[in-house]
N, CA and C atoms of all chains as a GROMACS GRO file, in nm:
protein
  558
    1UNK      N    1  -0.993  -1.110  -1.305
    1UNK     CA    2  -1.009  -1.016  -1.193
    1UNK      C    3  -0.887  -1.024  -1.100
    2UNK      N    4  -0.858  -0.893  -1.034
    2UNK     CA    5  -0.753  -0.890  -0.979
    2UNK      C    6  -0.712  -1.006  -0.801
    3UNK      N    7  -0.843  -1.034  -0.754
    3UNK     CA    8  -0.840  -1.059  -0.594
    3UNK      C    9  -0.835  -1.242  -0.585
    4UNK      N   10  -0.870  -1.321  -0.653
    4UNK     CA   11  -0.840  -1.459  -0.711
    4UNK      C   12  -0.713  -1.496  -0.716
    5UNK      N   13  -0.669  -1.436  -0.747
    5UNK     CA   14  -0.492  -1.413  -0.830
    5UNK      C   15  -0.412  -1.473  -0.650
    6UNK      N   16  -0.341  -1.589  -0.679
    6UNK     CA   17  -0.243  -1.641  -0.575
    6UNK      C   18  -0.152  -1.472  -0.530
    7UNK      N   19  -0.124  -1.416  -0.638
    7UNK     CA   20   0.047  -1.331  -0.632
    7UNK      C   21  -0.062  -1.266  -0.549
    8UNK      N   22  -0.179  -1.213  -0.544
    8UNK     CA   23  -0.236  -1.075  -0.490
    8UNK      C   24  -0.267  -1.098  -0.340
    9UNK      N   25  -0.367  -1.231  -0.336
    9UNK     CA   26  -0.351  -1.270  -0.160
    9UNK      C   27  -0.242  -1.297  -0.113
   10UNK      N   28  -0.134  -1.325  -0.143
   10UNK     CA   29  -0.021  -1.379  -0.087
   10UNK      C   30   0.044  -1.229  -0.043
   11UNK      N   31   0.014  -1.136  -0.125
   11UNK     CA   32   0.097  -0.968  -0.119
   11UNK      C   33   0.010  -0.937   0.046
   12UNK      N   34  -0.138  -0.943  -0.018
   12UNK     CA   35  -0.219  -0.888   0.095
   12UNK      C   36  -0.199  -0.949   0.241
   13UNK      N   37  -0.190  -1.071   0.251
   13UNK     CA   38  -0.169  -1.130   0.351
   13UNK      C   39   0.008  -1.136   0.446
   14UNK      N   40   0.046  -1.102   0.320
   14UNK     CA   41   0.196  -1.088   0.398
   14UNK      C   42   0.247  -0.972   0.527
   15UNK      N   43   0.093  -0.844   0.519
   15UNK     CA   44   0.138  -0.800   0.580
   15UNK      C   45   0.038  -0.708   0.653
   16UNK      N   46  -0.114  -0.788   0.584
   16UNK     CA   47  -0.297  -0.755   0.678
   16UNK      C   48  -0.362  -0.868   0.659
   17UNK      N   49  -0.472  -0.809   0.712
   17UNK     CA   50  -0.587  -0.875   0.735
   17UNK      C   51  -0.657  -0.825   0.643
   18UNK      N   52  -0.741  -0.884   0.567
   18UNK     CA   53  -0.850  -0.825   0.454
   18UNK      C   54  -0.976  -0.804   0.517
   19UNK      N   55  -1.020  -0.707   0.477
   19UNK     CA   56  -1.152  -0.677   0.488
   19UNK      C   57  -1.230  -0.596   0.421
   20UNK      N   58  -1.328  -0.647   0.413
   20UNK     CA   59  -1.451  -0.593   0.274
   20UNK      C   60  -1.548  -0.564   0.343
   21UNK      N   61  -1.564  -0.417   0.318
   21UNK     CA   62  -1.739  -0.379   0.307
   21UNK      C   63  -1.771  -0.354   0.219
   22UNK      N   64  -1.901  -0.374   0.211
   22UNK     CA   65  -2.017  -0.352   0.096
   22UNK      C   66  -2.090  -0.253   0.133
   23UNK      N   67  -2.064  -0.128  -0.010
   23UNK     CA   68  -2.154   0.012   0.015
   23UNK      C   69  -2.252   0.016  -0.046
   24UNK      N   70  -2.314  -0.095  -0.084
   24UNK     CA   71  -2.488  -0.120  -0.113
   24UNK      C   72  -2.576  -0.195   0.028
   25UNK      N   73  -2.473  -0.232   0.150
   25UNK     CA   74  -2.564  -0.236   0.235
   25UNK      C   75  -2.601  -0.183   0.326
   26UNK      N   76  -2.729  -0.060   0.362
   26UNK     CA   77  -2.745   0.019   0.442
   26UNK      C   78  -2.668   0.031   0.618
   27UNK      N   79  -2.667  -0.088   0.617
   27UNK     CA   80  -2.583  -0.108   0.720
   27UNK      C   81  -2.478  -0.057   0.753
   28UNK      N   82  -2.392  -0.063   0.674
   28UNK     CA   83  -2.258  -0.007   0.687
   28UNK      C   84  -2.281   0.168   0.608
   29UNK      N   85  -2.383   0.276   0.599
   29UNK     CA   86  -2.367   0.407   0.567
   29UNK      C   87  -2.298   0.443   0.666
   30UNK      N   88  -2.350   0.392   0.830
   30UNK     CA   89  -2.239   0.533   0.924
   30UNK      C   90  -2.133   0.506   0.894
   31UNK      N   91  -2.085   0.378   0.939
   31UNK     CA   92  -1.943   0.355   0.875
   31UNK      C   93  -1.826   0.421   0.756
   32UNK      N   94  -1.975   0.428   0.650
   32UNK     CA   95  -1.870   0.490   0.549
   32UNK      C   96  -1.877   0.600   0.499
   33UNK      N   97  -1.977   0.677   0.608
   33UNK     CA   98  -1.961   0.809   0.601
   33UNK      C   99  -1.866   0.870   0.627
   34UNK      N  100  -1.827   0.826   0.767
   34UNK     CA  101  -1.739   0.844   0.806
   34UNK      C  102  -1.582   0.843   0.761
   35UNK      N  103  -1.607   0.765   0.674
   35UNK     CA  104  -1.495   0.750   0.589
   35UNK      C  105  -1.441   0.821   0.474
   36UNK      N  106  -1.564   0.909   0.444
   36UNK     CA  107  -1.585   1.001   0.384
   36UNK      C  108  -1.573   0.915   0.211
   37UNK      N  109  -1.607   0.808   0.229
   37UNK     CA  110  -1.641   0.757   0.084
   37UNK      C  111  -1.718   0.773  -0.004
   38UNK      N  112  -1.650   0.790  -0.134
   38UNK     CA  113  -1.742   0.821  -0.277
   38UNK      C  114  -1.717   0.714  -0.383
   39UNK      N  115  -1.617   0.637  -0.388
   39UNK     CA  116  -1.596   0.547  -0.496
   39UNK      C  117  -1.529   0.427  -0.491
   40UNK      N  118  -1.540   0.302  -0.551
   40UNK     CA  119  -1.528   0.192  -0.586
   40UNK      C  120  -1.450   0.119  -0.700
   41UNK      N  121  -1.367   0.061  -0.630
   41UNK     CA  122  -1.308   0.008  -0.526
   41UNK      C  123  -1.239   0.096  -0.436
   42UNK      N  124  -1.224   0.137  -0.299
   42UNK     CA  125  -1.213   0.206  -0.198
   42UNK      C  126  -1.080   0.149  -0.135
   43UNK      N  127  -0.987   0.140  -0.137
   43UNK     CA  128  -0.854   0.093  -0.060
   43UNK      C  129  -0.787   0.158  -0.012
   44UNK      N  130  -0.736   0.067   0.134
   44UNK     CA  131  -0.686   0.201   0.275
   44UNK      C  132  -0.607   0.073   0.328
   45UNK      N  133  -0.486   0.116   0.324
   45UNK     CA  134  -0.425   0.052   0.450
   45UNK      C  135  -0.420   0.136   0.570
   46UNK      N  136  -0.486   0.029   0.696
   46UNK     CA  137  -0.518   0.100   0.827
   46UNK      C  138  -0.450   0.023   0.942
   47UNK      N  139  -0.381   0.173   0.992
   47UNK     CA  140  -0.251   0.139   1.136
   47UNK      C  141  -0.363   0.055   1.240
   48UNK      N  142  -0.326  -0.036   1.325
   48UNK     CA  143  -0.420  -0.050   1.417
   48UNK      C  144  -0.453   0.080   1.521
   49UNK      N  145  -0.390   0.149   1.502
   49UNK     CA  146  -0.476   0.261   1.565
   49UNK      C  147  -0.533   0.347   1.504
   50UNK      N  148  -0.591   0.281   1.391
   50UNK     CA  149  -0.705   0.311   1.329
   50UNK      C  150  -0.678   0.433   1.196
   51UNK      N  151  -0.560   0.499   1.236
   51UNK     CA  152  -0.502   0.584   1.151
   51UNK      C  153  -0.491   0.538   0.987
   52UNK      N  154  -0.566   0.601   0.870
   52UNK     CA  155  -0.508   0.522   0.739
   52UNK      C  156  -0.333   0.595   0.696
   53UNK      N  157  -0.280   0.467   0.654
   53UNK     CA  158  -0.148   0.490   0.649
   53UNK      C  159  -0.110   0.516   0.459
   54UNK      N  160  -0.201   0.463   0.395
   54UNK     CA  161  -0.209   0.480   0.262
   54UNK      C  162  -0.362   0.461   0.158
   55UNK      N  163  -0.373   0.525   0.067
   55UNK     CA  164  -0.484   0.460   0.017
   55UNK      C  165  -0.524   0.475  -0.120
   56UNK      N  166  -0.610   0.393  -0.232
   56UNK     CA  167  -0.619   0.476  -0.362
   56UNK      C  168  -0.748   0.401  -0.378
   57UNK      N  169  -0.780   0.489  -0.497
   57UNK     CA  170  -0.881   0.434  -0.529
   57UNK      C  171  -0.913   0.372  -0.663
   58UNK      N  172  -1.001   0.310  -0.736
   58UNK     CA  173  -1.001   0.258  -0.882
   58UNK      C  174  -0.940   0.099  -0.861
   59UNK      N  175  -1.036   0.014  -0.960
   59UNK     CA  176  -0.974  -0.143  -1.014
   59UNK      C  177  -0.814  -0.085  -1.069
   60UNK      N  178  -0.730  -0.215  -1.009
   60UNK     CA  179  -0.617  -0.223  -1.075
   60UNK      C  180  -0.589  -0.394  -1.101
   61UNK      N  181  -0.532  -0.406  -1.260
   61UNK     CA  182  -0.517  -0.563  -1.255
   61UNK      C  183  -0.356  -0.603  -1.150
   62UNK      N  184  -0.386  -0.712  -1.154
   62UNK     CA  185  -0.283  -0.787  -1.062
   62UNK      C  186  -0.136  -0.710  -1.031
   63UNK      N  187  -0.117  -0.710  -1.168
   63UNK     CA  188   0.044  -0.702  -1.159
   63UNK      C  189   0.066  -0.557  -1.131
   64UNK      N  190  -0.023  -0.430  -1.122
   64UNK     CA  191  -0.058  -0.294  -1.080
   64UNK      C  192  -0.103  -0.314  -0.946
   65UNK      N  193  -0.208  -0.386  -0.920
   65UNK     CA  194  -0.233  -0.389  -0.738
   65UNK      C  195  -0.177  -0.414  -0.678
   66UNK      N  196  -0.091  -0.496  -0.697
   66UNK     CA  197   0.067  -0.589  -0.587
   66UNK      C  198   0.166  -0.472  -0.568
   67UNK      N  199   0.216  -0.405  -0.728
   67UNK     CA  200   0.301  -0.266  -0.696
   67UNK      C  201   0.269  -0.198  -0.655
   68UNK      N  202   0.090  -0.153  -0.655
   68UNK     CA  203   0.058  -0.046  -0.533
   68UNK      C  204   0.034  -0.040  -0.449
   69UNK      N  205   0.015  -0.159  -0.384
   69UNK     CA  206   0.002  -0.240  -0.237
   69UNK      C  207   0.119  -0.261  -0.199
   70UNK      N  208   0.246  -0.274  -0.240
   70UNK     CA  209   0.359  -0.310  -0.173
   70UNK      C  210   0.432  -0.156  -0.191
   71UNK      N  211   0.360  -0.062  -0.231
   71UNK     CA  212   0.410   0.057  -0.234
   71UNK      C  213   0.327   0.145  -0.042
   72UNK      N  214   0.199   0.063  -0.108
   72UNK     CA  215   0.126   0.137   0.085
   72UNK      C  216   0.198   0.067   0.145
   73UNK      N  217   0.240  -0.064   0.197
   73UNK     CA  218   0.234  -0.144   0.276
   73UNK      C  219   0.439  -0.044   0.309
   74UNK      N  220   0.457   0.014   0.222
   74UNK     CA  221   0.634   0.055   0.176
   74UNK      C  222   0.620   0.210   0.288
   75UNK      N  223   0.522   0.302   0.245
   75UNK     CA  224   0.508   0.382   0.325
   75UNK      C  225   0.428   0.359   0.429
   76UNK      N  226   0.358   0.255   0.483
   76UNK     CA  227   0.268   0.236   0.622
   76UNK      C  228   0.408   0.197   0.714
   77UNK      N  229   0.541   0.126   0.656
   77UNK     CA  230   0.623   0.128   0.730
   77UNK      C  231   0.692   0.239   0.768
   78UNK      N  232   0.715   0.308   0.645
   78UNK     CA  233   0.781   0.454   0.670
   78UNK      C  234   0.727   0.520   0.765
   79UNK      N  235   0.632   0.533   0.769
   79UNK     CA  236   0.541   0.590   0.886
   79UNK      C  237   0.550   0.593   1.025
   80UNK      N  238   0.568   0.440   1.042
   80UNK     CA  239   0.594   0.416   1.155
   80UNK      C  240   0.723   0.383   1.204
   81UNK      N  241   0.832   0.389   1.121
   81UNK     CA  242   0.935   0.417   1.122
   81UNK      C  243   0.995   0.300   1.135
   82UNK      N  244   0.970   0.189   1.069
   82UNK     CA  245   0.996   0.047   1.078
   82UNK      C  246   1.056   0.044   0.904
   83UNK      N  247   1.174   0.100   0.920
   83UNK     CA  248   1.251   0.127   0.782
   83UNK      C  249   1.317   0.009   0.706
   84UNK      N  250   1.348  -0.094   0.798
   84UNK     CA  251   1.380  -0.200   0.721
   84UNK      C  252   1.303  -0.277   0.635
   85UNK      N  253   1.158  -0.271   0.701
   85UNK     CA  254   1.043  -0.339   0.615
   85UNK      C  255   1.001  -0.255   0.519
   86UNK      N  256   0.997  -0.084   0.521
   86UNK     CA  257   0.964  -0.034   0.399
   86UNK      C  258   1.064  -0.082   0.320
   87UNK      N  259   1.206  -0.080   0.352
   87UNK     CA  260   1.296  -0.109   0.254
   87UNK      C  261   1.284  -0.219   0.174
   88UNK      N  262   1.260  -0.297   0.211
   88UNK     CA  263   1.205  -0.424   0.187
   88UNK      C  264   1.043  -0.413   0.094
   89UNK      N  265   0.995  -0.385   0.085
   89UNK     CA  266   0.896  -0.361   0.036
   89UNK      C  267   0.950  -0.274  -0.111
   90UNK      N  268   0.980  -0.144  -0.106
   90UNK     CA  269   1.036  -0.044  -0.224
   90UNK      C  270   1.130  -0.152  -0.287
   91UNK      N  271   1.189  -0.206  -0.195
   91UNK     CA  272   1.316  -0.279  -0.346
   91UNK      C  273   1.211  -0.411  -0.426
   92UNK      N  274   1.133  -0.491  -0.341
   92UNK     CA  275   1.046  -0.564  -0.407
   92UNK      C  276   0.960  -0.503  -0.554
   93UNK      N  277   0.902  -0.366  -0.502
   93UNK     CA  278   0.832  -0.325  -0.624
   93UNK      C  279   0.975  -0.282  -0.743
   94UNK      N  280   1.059  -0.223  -0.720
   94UNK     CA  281   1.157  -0.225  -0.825
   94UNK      C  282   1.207  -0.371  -0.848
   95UNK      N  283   1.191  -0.490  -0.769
   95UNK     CA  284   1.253  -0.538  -0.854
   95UNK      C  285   1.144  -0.641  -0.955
   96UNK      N  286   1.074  -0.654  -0.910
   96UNK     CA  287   0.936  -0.746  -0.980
   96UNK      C  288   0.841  -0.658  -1.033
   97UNK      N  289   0.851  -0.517  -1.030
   97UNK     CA  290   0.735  -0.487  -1.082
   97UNK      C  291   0.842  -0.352  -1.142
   98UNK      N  292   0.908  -0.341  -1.178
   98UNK     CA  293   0.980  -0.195  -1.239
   98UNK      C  294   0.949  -0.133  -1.338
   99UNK      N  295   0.841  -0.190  -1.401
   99UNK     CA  296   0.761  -0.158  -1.525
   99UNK      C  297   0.651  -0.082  -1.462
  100UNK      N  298   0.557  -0.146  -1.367
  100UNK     CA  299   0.380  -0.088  -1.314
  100UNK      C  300   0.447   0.071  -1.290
  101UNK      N  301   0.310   0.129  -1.282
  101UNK     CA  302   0.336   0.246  -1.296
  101UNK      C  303   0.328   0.308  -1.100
  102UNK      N  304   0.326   0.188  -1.057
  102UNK     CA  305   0.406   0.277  -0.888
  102UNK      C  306   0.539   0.269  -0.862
  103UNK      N  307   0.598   0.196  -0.960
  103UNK     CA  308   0.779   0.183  -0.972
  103UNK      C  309   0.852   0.335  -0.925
  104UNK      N  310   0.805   0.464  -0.986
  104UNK     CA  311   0.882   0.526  -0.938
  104UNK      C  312   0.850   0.594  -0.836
  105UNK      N  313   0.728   0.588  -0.788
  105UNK     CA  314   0.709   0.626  -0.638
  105UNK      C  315   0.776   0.518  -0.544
  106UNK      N  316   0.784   0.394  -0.584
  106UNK     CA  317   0.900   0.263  -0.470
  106UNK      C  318   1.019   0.354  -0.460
  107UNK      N  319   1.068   0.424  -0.637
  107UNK     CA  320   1.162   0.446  -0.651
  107UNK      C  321   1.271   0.555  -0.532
  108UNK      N  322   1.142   0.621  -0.545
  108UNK     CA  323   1.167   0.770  -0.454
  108UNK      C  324   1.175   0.762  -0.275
  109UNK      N  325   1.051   0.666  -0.316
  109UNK     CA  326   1.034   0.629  -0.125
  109UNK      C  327   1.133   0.515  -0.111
  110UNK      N  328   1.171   0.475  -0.162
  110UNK     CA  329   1.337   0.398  -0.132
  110UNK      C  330   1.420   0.477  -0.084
  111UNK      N  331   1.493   0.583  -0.117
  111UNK     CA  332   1.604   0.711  -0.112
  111UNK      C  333   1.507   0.730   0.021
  112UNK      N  334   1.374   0.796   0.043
  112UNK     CA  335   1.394   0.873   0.153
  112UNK      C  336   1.368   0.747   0.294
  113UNK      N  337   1.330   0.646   0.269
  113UNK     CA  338   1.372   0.519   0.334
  113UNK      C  339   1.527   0.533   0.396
  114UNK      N  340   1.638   0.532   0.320
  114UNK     CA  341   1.721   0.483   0.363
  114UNK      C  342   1.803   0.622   0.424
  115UNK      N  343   1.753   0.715   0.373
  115UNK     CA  344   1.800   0.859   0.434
  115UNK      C  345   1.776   0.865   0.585
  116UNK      N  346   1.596   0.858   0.596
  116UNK     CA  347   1.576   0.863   0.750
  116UNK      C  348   1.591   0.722   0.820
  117UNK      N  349   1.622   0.628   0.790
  117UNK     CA  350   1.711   0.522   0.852
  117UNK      C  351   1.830   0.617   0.910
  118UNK      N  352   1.935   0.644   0.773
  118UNK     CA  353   2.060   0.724   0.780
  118UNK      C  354   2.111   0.827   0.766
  119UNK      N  355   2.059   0.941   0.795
  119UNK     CA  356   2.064   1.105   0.759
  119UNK      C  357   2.200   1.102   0.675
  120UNK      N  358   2.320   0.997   0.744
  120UNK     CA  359   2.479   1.033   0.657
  120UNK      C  360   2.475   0.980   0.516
  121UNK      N  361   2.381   0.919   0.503
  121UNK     CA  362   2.410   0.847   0.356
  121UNK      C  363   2.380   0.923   0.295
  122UNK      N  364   2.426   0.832   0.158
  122UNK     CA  365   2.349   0.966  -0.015
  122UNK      C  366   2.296   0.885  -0.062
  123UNK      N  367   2.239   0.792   0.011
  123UNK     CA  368   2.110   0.736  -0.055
  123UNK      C  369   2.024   0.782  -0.099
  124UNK      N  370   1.965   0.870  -0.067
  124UNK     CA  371   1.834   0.914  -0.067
  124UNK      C  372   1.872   1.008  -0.260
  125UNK      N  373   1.977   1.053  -0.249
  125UNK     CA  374   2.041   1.148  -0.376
  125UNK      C  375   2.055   1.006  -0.482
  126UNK      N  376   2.145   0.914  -0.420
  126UNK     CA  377   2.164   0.809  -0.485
  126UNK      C  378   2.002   0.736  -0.570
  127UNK      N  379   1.945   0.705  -0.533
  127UNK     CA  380   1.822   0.677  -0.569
  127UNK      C  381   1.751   0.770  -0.649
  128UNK      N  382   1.725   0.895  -0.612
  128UNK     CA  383   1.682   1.005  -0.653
  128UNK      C  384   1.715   1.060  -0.832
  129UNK      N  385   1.871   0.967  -0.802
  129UNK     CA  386   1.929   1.015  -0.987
  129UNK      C  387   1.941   0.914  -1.078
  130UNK      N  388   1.880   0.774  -0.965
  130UNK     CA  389   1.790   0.635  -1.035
  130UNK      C  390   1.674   0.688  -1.111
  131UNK      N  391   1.624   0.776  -1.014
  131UNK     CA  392   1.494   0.782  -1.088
  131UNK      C  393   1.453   0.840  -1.175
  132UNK      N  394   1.524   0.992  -1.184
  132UNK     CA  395   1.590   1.063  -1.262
  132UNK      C  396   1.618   0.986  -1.391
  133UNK      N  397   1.709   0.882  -1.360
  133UNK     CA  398   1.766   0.791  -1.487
  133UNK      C  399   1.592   0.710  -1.536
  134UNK      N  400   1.594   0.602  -1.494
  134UNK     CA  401   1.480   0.540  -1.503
  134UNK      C  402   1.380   0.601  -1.528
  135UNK      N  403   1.268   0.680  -1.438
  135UNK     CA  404   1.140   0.721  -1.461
  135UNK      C  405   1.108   0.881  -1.498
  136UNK      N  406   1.215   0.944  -1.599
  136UNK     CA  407   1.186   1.060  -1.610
  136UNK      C  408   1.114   1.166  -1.614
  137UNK      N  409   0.962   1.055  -1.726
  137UNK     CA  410   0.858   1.156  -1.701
  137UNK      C  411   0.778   1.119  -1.572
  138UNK      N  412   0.811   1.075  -1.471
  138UNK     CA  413   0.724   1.055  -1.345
  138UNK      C  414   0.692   1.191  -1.268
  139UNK      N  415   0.598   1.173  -1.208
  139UNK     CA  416   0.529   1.296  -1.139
  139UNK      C  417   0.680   1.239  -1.031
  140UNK      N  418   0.699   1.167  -0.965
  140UNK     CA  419   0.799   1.131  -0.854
  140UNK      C  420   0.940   1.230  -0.882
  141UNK      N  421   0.970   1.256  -1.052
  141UNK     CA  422   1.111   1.252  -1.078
  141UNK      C  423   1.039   1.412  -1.033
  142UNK      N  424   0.923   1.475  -1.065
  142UNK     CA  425   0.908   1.624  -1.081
  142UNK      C  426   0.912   1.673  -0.881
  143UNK      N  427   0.890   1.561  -0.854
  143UNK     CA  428   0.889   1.568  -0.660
  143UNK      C  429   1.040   1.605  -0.636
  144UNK      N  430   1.162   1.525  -0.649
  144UNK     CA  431   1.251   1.566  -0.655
  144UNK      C  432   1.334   1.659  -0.751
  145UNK      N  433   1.296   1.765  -0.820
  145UNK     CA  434   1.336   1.822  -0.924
  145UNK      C  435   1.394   1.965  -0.864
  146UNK      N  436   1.364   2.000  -0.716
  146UNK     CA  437   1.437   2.077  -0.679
  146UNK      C  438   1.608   2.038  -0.632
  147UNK      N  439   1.585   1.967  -0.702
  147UNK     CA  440   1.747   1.886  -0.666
  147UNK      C  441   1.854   1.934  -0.799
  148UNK      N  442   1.758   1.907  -0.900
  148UNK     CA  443   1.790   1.954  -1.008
  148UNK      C  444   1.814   2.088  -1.029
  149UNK      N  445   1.786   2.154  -0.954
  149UNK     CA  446   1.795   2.345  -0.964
  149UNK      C  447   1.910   2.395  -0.927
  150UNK      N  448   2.026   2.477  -1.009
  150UNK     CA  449   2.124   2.516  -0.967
  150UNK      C  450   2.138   2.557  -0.840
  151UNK      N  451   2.236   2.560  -0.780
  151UNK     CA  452   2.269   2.625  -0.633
  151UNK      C  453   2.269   2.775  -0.651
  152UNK      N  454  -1.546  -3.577   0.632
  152UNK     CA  455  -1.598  -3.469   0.630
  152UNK      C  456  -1.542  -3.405   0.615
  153UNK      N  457  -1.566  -3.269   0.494
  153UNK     CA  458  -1.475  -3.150   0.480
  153UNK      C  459  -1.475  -3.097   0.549
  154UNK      N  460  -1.340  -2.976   0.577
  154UNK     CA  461  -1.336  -2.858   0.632
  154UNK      C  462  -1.375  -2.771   0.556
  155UNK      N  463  -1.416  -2.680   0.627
  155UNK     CA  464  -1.440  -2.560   0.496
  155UNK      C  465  -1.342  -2.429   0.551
  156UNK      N  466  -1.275  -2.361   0.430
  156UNK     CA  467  -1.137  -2.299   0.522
  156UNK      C  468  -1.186  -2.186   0.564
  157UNK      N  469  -1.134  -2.101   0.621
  157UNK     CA  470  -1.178  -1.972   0.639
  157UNK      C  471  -1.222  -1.886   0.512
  158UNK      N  472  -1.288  -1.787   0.532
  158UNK     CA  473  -1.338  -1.687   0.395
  158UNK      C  474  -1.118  -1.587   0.372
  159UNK      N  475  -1.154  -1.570   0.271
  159UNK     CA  476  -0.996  -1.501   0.278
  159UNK      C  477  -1.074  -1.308   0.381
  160UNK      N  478  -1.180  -1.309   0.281
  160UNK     CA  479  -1.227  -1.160   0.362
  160UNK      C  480  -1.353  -1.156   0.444
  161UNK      N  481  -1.288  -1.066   0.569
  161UNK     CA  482  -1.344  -1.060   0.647
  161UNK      C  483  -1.429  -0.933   0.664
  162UNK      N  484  -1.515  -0.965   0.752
  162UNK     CA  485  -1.638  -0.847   0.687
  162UNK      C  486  -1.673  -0.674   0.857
  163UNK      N  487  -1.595  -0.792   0.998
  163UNK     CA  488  -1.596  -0.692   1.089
  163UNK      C  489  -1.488  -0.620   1.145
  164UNK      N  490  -1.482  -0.490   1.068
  164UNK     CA  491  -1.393  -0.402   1.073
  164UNK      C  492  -1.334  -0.389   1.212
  165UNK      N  493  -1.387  -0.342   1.326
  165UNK     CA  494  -1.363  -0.355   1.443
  165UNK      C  495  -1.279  -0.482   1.517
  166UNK      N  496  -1.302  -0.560   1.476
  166UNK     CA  497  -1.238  -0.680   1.537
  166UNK      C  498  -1.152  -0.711   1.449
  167UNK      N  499  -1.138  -0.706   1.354
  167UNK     CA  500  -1.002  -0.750   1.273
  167UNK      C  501  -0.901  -0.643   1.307
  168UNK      N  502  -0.916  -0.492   1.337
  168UNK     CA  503  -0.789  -0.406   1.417
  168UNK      C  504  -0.763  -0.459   1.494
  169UNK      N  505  -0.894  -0.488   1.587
  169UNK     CA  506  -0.758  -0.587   1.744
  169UNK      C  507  -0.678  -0.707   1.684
  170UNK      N  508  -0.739  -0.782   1.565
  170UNK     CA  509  -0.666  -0.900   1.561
  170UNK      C  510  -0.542  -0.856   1.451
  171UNK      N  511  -0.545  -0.746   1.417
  171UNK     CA  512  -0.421  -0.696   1.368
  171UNK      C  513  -0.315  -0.656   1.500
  172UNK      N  514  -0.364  -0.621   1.593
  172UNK     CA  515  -0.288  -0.538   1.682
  172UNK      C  516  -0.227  -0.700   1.783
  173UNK      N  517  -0.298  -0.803   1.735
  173UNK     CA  518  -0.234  -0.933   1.777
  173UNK      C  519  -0.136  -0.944   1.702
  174UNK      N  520  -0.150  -0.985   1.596
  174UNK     CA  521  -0.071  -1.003   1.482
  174UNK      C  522   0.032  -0.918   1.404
  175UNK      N  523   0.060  -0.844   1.455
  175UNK     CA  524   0.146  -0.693   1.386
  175UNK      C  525   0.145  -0.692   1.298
  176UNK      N  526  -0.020  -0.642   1.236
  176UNK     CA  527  -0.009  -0.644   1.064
  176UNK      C  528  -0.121  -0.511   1.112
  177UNK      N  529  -0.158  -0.481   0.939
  177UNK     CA  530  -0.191  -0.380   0.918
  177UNK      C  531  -0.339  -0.452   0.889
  178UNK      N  532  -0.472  -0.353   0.854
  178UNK     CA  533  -0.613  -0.410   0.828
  178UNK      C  534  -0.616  -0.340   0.649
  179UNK      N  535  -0.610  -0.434   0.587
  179UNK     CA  536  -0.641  -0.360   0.423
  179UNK      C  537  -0.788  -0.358   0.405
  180UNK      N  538  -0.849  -0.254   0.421
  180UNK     CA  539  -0.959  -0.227   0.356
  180UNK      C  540  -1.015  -0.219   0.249
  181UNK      N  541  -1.140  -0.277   0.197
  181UNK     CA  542  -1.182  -0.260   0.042
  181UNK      C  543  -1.341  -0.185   0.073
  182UNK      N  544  -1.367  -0.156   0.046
  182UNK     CA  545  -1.496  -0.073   0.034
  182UNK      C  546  -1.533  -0.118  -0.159
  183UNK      N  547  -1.648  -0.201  -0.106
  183UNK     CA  548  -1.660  -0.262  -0.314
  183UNK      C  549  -1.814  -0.225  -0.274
  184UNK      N  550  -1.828  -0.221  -0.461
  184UNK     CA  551  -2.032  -0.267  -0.474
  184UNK      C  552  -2.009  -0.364  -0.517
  185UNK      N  553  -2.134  -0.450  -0.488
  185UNK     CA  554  -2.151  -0.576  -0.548
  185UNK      C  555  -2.185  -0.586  -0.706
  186UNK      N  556  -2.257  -0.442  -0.706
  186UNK     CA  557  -2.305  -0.446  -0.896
  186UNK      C  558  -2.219  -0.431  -0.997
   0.00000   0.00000   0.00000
């Protein structure tokens, strides 16, 4: 199971607090009505102002939950515009996990990481024809594919 | 006498945002069934 696993608390904790509810106990329905929940396992990274900053749903084993957790934890920074730590985060999933299948979403949200850090760079292009290279058939490479379209 | 350590997960949503908003971290949510 994925939550046992040293690599997975050590991911989770590097950068929340965990917390579990249980949607078999009546207790918590308003709660997760509100949340507008239907399925299990339910995962949200949440801004302290309560805002969710990322989320998915479905079991993933270890070495898939860490890349897609360090992929929310990649855009909860973007978000808030704390670009060094997404950066930090996107190059982690490329570099330990460049195989899982959130590699080329790190990939993509890397480039626009370092773009809105730096509007002058060609990072964001630079990365973009990483991914291009690397993750071709990715839904990510088809996100940037108007790049690809003649002028 | 042992300690017994903390649980890793915590179960009150409400109070772990403020103690995120101590801590400058984020609250990861799981919404699980037990079955």
């Amino acid at each position: 199971m994925t939550y046992p696993q040293d690599l997975v608390k050590e991911a989770i904790t590097a950068y929340a607090i965990p917390v579990q509810i249980d949607n078999s106990d009546p207790k918590n329905n308003i709660f997760l009505h509100s949340l507008h929940h239907i399925w299990t396992p339910d995962i949200r990274i949440i801004n302290t102002d309560g805002y969710e900053m990322y989320r998915w749903d479905g079991f993933l084993p270890p070495f898939e939950f860490v890349a897609r957790l360090q992929c929310g934890f990649g855009l909860a920074f973007l978000r808030l515009k704390r670009f060094d730590e997404a950066e930090r985060c996107y190059v982690d999933v490329l570099r330990r996990f460049s195989t899982s299948y959130a590699a080329p979403e790190a990939q993509y949200y890397l480039g626009v990481t370092r773009y809105r850090r730096d509007p002058d760079s060609d990072e964001m292009l630079t990365q973009w024809a990483e991914l291009r290279s690397r993750y071709p058939g990715s839904e990510y490479r088809v996100k940037q594919s108007f790049k690809e379209l003649p002028e | 006498m042992e300690t017994q350590a903390a649980p890793f997960w915590q179960n009150d949503y409400t109070a772990m945002l403020e103690r995120a908003k101590d801590e400058r971290k984020f609250v990861l949510l799981d919404v699980f069934n037990p079955g």
